[in-house]
N, C-alpha and C positions, 0 to 999 in steps of 0.2 A: 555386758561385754559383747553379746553376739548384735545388738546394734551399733558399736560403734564399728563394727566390720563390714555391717553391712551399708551403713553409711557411707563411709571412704569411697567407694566404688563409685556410688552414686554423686559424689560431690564433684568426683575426676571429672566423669562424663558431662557433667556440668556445664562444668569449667572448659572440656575441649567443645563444646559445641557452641561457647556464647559467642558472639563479638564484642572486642574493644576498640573504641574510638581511642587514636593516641595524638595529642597534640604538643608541637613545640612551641618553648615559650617564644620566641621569636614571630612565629607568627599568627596572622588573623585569622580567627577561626571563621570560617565561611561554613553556613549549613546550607548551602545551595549545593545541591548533587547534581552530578553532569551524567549525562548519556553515554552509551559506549561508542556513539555516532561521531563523539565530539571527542573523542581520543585517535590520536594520530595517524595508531594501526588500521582504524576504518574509513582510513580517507580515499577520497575515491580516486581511479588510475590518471596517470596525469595525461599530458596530449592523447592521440590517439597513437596507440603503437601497432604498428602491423610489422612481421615476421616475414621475412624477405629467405626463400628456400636458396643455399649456395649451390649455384649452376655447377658440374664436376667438369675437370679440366681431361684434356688429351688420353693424358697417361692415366688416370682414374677410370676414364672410360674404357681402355685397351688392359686395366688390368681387372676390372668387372665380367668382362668380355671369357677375357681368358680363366679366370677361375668358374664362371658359370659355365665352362667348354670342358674344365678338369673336374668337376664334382661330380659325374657319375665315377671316373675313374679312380676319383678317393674313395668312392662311401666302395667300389667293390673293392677293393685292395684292403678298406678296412673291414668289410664280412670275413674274405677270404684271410684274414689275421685274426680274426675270431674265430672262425671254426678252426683252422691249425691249432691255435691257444687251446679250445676245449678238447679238442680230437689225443693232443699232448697230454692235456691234465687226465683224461681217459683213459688210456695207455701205461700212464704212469701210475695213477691209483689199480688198473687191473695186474702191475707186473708185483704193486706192493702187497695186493691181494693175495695171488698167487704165489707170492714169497713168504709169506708170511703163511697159509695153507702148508706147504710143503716142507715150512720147515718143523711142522709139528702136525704130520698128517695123522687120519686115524687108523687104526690098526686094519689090515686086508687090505691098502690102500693101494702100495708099491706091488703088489703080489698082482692085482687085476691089470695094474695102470702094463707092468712087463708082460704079462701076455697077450694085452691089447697090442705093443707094440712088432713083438715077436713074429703074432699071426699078421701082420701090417706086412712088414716087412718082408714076410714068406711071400705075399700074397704078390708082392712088388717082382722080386725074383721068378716067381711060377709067371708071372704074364710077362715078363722080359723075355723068358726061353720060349714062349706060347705054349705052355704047358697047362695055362687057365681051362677050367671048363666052362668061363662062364665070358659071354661076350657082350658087347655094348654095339 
């Protein structure tokens, strides 16, 4: 039983690798083989063809002109739309950052962050009245 299992396999592969000749009854069977030279696809090109470049007209030429005069102006208009783009996406992930930090900050947080701002502020008022002791 385990050769006829192992058979099977082998009969397949057989059978997809042979070739068959198939002939109809209609017609002569010819065993003269032809070349791939003498099939249609390798026939060789017909007259001689040569490739004629089309000359560009007026308007072709004045709008080649004018585009090759505008593309410095696009490619900066298009950095300067890329770095606003990133400069944006930057901003906007540091405000989510920070939103998202403060709205569940860690404990001592608010306590340092107000007497940072407290002493700021004192310090804005004392050098308003020149009261600072300390100068630049």
């Amino acid at each position: 039983m385990i050769l006829k299992y192992a058979a099977l396999p082998a009969a397949v592969v057989a059978v997809g690798l042979s070739s068959f000749r198939i002939y109809s009854i209609n017609e002569k069977i010819n065993e003269k083989l032809i070349s791939p030279r003498e099939l249609s696809i390798y026939s060789p090109d017909g007259p001689a063809v040569r490739f004629v470049e089309e000359q560009p007209g007026v308007v072709q030429t004045g709008l080649g002109a004018v585009r090759v005069g505008l593309q410095p102006y696009v490619r900066a208009v298009q950095n300067t739309f890329t770095s606003v783009k990133v400069g944006v996406i930057s901003v906007y992930h540091a405000g989510q950052d920070s939103y998202q930090f403060l709205r569940d900050p860690p404990p001592g947080f608010l306590p340092r962050v107000g007497v940072i701002c407290v002493s700021g502020l004192g310090g804005l008022i004392l050098a308003r009245k020149g009261k600072c002791c300390f100068t630049v």
